[in-house]
C-alpha positions as a printed NumPy array, in Angstrom:
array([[-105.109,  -68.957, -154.328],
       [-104.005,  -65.787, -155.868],
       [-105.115,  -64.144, -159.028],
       [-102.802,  -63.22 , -161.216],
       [-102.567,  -59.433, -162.387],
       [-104.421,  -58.448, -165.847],
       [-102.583,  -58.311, -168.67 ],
       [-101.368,  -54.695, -170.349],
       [-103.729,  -54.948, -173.206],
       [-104.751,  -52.031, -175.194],
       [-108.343,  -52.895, -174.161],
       [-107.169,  -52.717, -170.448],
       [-105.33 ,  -49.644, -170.988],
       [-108.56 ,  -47.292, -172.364],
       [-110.907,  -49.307, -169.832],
       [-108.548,  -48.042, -167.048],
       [-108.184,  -44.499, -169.044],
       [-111.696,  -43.838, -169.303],
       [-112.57 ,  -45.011, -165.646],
       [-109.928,  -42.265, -164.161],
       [-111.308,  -39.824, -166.638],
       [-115.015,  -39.878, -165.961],
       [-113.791,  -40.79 , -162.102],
       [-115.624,  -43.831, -161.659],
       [-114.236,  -45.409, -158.354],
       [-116.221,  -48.452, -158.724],
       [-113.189,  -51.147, -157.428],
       [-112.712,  -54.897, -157.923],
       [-113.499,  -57.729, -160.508],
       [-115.884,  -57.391, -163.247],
       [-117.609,  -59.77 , -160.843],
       [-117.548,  -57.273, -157.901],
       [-118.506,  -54.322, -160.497],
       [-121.614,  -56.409, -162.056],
       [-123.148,  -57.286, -158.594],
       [-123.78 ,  -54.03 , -157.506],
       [-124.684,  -52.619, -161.18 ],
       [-127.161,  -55.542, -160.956],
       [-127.787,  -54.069, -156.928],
       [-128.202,  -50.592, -158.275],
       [-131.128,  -51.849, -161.442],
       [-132.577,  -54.503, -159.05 ],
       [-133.37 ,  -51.525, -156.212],
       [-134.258,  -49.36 , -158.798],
       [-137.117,  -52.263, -160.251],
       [-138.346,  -53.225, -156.447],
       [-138.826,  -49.295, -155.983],
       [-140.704,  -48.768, -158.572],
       [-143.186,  -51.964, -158.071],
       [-143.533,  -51.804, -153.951],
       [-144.316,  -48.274, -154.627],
       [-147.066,  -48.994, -156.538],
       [-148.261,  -51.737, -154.514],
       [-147.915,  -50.242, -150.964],
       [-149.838,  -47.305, -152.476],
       [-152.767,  -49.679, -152.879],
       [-152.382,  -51.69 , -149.921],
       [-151.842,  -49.056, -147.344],
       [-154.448,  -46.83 , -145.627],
       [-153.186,  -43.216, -146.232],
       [-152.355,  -44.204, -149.723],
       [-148.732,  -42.644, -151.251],
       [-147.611,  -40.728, -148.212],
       [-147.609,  -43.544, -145.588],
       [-146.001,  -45.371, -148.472],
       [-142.822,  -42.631, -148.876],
       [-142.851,  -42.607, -144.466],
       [-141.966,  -45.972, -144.318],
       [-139.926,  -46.173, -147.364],
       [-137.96 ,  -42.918, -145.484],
       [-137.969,  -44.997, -141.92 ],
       [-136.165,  -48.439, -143.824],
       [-133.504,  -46.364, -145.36 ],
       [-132.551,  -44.432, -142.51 ],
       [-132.628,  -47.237, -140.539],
       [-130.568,  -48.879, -142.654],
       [-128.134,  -46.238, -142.884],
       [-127.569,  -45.92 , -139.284],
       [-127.402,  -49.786, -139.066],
       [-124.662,  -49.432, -140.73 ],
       [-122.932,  -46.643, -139.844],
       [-122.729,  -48.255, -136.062],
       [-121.568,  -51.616, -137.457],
       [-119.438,  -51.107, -140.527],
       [-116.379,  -48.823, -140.06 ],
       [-113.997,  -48.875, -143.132],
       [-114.344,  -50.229, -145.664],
       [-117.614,  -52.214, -146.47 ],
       [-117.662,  -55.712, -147.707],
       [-119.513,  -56.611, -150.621],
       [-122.798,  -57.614, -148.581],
       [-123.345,  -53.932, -147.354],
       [-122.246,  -52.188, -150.811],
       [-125.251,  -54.251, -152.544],
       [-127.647,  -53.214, -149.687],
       [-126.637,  -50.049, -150.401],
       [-127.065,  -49.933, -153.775],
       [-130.575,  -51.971, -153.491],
       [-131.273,  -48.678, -150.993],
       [-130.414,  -46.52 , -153.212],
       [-131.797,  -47.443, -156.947],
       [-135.052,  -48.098, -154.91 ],
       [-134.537,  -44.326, -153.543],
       [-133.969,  -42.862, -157.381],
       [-137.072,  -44.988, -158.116],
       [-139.237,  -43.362, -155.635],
       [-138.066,  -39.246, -156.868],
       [-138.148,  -40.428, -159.968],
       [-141.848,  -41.212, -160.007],
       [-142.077,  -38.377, -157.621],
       [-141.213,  -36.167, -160.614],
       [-143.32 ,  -38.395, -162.978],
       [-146.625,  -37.482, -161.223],
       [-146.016,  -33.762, -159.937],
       [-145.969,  -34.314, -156.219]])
């Protein structure tokens, strides 16, 4: 089944004029674009919370935490880089947005307590 093409509406029109102007290449369905917003806050939320957890349940206390935090993500962005060429489906732009609102957590409350 094929979807039929939006309509010209002046709402369309400045949606589409403001998206070139501030250059957001964020492609697809409101659908498509909501998952990985939703991707981007949910990483963000699960960075800020393991953090905090990991720092308490981890001998070696917040630096053994950010190791293995740096070891998942650049395992994960190898993983990918061997499997995915092209474009990525959906699937691997949510990991990486999971990856990388958790990673924005983590300097983020860097920042927050001086370190």
């Amino acid at each position: 089944m094929t979807r039929l093409p939006l309509q010209s509406t002046r709402y369309n029109r400045l949606q589409e004029s403001l998206a070139q102007a501030l250059g957001l290449g964020i492609p697809g369905s409101w659908r498509v674009r909501s998952l990985q917003m939703l991707a981007l806050m949910a990483g963000f939320y699960l960075g800020a919370n393991l953090t905090t957890y990991v720092n308490d349940q981890i001998p070696g206390g917040r630096p053994s935490a950010v190791l293995l935090m740096v070891v998942v993500v650049e395992l994960m962005i190898r993983l990918r880089s061997r499997l995915i060429r092209g474009r990525p489906p959906l699937g691997w732009v949510l990991c990486d947005n999971l990856r990388i609102g958790a990673v924005y957590s983590v300097v983020l409350e860097a920042f927050k307590v001086g370190t």
